[in-house]
LOPADO-804828 format. One line per field, with one value per residue: x, y, z of N, C-alpha, C in turn. Coordinates in nm, 3 decimals, decimal comma. Example, Ala and Ser with C-alpha at 12.3 -4.5 7.8 and 13.67 -1.06 7.14 Angstrom:
n_x: [1,319; 1,285]
n_y: [-0,569; -0,225]
n_z: [0,780; 0,708]
ca_x: [1,230; 1,367]
ca_y: [-0,450; -0,106]
ca_z: [0,780; 0,714]
c_x: [1,320; 1,290]
c_y: [-0,330; 0,003]
c_z: [0,780; 0,787]
// end
This chain:
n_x: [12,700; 12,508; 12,270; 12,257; 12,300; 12,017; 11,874; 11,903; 11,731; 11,472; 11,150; 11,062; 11,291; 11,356; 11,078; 11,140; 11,360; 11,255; 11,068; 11,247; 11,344; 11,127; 11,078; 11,305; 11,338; 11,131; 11,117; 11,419; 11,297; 11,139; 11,318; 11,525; 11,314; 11,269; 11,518; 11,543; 11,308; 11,479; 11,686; 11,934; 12,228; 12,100; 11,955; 12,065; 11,865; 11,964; 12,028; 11,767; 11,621; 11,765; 11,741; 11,481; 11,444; 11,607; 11,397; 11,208; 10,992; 10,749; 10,761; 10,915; 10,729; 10,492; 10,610; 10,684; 10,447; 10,350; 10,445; 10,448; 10,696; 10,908; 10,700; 10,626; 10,853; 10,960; 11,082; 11,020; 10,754; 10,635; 10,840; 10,869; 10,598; 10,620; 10,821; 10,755; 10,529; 10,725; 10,834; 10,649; 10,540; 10,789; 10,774; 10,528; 10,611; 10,834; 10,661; 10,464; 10,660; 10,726; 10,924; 11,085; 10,956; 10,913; 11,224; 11,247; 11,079; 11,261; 11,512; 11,414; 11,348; 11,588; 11,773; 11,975; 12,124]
n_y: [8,534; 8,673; 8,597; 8,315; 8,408; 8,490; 8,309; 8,114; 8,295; 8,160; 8,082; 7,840; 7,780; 7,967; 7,969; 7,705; 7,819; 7,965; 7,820; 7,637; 7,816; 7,950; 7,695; 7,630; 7,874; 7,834; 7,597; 7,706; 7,889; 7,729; 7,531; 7,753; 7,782; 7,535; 7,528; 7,746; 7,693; 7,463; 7,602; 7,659; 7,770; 7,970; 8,016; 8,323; 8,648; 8,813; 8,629; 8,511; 8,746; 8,782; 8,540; 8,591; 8,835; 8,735; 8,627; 8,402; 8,492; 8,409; 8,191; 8,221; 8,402; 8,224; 8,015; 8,206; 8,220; 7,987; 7,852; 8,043; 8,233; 8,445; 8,631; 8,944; 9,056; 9,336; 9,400; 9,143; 9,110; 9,339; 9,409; 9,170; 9,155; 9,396; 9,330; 9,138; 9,282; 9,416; 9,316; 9,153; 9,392; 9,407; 9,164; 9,224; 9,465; 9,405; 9,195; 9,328; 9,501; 9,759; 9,878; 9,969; 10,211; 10,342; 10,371; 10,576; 10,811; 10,854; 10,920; 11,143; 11,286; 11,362; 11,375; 11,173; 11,073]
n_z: [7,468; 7,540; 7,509; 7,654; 7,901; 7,874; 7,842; 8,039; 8,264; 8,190; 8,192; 8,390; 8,483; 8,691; 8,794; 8,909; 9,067; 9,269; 9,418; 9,530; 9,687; 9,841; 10,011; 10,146; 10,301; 10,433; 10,625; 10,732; 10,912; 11,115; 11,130; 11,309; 11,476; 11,639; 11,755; 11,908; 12,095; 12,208; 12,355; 12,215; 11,951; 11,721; 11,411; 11,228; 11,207; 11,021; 10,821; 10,751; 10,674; 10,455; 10,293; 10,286; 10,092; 9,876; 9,747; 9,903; 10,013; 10,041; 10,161; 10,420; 10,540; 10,582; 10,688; 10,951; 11,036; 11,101; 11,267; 11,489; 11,483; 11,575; 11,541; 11,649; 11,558; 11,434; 11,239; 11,073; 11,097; 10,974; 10,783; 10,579; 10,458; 10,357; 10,178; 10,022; 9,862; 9,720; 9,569; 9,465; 9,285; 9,113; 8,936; 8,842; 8,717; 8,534; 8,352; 8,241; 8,092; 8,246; 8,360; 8,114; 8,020; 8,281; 8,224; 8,038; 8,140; 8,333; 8,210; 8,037; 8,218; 8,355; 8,174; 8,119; 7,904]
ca_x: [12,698; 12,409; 12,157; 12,299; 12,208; 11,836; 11,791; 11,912; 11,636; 11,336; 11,001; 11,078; 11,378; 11,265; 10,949; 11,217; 11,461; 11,137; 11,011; 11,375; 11,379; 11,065; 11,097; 11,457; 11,295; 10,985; 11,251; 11,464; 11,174; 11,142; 11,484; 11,528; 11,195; 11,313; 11,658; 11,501; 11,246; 11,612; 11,785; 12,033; 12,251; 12,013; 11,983; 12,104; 11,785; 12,030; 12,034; 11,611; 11,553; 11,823; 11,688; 11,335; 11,507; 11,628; 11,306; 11,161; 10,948; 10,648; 10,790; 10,878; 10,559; 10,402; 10,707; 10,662; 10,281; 10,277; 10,563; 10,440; 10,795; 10,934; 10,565; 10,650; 11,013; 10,920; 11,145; 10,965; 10,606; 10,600; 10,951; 10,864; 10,479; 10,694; 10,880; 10,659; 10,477; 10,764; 10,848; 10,564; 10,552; 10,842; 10,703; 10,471; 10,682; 10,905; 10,604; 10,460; 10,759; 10,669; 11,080; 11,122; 10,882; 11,028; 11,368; 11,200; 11,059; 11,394; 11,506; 11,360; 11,362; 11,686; 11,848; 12,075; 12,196]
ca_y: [8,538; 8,782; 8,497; 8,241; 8,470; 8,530; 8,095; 8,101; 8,344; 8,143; 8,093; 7,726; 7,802; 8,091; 7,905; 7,599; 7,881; 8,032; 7,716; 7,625; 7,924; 7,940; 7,602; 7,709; 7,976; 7,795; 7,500; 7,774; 7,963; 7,558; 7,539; 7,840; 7,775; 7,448; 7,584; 7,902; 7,604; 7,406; 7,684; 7,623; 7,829; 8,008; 8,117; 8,465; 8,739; 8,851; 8,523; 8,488; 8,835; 8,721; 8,411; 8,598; 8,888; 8,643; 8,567; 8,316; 8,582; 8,377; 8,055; 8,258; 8,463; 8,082; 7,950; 8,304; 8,228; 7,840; 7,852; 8,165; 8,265; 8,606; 8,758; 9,049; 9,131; 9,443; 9,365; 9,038; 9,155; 9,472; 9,420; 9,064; 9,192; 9,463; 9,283; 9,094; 9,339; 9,509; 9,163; 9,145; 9,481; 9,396; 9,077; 9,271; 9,585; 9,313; 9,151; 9,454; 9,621; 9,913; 9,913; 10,051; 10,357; 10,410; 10,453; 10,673; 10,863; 10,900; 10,967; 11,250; 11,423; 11,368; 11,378; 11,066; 10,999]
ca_z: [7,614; 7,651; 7,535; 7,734; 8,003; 7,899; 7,842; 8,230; 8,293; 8,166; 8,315; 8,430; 8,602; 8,783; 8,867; 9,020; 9,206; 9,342; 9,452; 9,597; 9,705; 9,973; 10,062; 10,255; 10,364; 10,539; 10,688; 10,827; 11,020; 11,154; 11,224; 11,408; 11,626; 11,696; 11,831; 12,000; 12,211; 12,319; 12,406; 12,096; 11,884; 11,637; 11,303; 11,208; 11,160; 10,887; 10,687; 10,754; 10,613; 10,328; 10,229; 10,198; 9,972; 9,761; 9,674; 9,981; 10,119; 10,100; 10,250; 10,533; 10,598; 10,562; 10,847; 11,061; 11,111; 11,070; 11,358; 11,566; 11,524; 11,495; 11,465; 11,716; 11,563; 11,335; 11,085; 11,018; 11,116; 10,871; 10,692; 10,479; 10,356; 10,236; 10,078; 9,931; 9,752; 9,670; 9,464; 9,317; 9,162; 9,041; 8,843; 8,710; 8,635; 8,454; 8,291; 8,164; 8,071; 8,286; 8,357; 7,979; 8,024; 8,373; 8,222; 7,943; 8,191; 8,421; 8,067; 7,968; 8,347; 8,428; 8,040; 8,130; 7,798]
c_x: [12,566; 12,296; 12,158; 12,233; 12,062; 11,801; 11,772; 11,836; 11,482; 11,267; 11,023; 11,199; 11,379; 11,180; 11,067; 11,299; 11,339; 11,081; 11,100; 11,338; 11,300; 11,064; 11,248; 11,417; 11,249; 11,079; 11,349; 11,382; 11,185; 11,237; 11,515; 11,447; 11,234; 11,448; 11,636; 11,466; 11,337; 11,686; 11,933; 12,108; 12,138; 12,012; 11,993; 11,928; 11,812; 11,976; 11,865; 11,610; 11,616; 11,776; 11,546; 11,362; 11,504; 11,503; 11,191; 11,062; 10,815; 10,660; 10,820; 10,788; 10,469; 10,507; 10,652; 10,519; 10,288; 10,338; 10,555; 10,583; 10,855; 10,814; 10,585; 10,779; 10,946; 10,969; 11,104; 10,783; 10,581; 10,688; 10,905; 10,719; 10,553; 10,757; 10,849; 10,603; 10,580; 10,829; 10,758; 10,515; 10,644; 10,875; 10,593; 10,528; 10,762; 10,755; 10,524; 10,533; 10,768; 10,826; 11,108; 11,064; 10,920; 11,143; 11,314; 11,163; 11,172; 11,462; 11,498; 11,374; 11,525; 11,808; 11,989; 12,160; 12,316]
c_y: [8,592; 8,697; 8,380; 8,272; 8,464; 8,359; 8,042; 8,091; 8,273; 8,078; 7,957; 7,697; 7,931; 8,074; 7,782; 7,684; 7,930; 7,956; 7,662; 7,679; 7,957; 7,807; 7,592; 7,782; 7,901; 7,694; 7,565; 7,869; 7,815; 7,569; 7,618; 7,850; 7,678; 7,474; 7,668; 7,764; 7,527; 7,540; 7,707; 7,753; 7,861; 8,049; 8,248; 8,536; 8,786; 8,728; 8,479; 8,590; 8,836; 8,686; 8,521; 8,722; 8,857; 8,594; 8,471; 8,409; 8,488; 8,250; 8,129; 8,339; 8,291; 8,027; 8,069; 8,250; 8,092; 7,829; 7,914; 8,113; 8,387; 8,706; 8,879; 9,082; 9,199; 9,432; 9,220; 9,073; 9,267; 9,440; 9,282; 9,083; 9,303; 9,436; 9,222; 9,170; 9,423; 9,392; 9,153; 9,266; 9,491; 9,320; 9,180; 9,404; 9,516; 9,262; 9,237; 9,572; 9,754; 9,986; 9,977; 10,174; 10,419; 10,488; 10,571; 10,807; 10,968; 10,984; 11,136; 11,396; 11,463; 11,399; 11,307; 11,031; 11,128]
c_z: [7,665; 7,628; 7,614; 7,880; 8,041; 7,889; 7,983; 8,288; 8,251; 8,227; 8,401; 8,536; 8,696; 8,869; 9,011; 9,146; 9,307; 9,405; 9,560; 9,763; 9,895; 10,051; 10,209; 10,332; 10,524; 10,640; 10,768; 10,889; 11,143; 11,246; 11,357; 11,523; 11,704; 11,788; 11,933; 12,110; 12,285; 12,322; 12,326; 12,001; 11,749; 11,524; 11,288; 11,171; 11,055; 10,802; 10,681; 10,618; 10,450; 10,215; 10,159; 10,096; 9,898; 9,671; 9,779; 10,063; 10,194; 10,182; 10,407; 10,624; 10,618; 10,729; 10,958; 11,095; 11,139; 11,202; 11,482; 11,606; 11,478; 11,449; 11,537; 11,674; 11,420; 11,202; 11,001; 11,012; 11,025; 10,743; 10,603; 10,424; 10,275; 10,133; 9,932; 9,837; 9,691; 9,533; 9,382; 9,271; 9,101; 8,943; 8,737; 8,634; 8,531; 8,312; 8,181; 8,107; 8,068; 8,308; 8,186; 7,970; 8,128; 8,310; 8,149; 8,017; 8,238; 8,327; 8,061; 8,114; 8,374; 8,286; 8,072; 8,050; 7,759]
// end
């Protein structure tokens, strides 16, 4: 089961959900501008900041500017660069298996085991 798991995880499908992933993103920035300009039921702020969680951060930093939509709502104007980098230190904390010396760390301060 637990390799099944890690075959899931490899670089090619990761690369495709990630790819997915901002593409949704950037399309619902779209969406939602298009709806805001008719006067239309709108997409949720929840399911934006979601989607870019999930992973879509940069499709919607790419929709927020491409769109000027949502550049003055704080939680999109500060909250998705955050995000962003907080994503990709966690590529490279992953890639460098800085997460194994972390725990070691936590480890040793906190005597977890």
């Amino acid at each position: 089961m637990e390799n099944q798991l890690f075959e899931l995880f490899n670089a090619k499908n990761v690369i495709l959900y990630l790819i997915v992933i901002n593409i949704m993103a950037f399309v619902l920035m779209w969406y939602d501008k298009s709806r805001a300009r008719q006067g239309l039921w709108r997409v949720k702020e929840k399911t934006l900041l979601i989607i870019s969680l999930a992973g879509g951060t940069i499709g919607a930093l790419a929709g927020m500017y491409r769109f000027r939509h949502k550049t003055k709502h704080a939680a999109f104007k500060y909250g998705l660069p955050f995000m962003l980098t907080f994503q990709l230190l966690a590529v490279i904390a992953i890639k460098f298996r800085l997460y194994t010396y972390l725990f070691n760390v936590l480890n040793e301060a906190f005597k977890l085991e």
